[in-house]
C-alpha positions in Angstrom: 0.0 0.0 0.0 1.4 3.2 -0.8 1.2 6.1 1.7 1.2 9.6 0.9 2.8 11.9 3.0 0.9 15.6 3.4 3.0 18.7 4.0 2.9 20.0 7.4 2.1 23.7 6.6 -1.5 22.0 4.9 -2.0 20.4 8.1 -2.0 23.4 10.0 -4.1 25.1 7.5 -6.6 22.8 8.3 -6.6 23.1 12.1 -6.6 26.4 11.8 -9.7 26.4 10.0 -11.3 23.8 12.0 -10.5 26.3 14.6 -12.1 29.0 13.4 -15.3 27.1 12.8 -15.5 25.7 16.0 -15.2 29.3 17.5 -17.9 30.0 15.0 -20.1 27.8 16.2 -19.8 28.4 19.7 -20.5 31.9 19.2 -23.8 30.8 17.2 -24.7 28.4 20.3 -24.3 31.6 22.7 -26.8 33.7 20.4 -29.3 31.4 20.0 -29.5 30.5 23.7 -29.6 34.1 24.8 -32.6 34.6 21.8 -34.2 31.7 23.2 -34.1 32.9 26.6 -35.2 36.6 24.7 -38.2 35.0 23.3 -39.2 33.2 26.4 -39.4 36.3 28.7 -41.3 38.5 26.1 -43.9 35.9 26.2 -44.2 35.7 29.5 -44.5 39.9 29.3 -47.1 39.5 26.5 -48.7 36.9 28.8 -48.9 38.9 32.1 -50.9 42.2 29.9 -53.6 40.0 30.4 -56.1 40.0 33.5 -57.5 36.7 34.6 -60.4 37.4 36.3 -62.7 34.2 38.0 -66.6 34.5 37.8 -69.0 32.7 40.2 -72.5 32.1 39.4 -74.5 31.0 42.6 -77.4 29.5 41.3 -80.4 27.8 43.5 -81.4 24.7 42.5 -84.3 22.5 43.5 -83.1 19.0 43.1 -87.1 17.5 44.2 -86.0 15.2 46.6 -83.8 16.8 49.3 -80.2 16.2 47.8 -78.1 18.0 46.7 -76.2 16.3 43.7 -77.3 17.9 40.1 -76.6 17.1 37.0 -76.5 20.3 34.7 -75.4 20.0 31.2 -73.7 16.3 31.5 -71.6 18.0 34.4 -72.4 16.4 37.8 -72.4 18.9 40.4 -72.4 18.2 44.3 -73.6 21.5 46.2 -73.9 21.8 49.8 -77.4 20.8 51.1 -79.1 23.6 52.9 -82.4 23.6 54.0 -85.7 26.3 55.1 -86.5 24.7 57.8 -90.1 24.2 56.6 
């Protein structure tokens, strides 16, 4: 098998080069975490505008037999069973 022999001033070349892109990249893994960690707190700005605010609706209900489970809607709802007195 014959062997070829490279010149050591090409080798260097290349390292140098291989240097350069790893610095390259680096400095492309810095940006996009710092854009990442940008974009992250501007939504969390954009997201705090915004007031959350909780209704209640009391509502009463005669269930017909004294309970106080309903069912409204498909949603089954257990209230707290309070009476007249009647």
């Amino acid at each position: 098998m014959d062997q070829k022999m490279i010149p050591y001033f090409c080798h260097e070349g290349d390292m140098a080069r291989a240097e350069r892109t790893i610095k390259r990249l680096w400095i492309l893994c810095i940006i996009l975490i710092i854009l990442l960690v940008g974009t992250n707190i501007a939504w969390i700005y954009y997201e705090s505008q915004f007031e959350t605010e909780k209704t209640v609706v009391t509502q009463d209900l005669d269930t017909g037999n004294g309970g106080d489970a309903v069912i409204y809607d498909g949603v089954h709802f257990n209230g707290t069973r309070e009476t007249n007195g009647n």
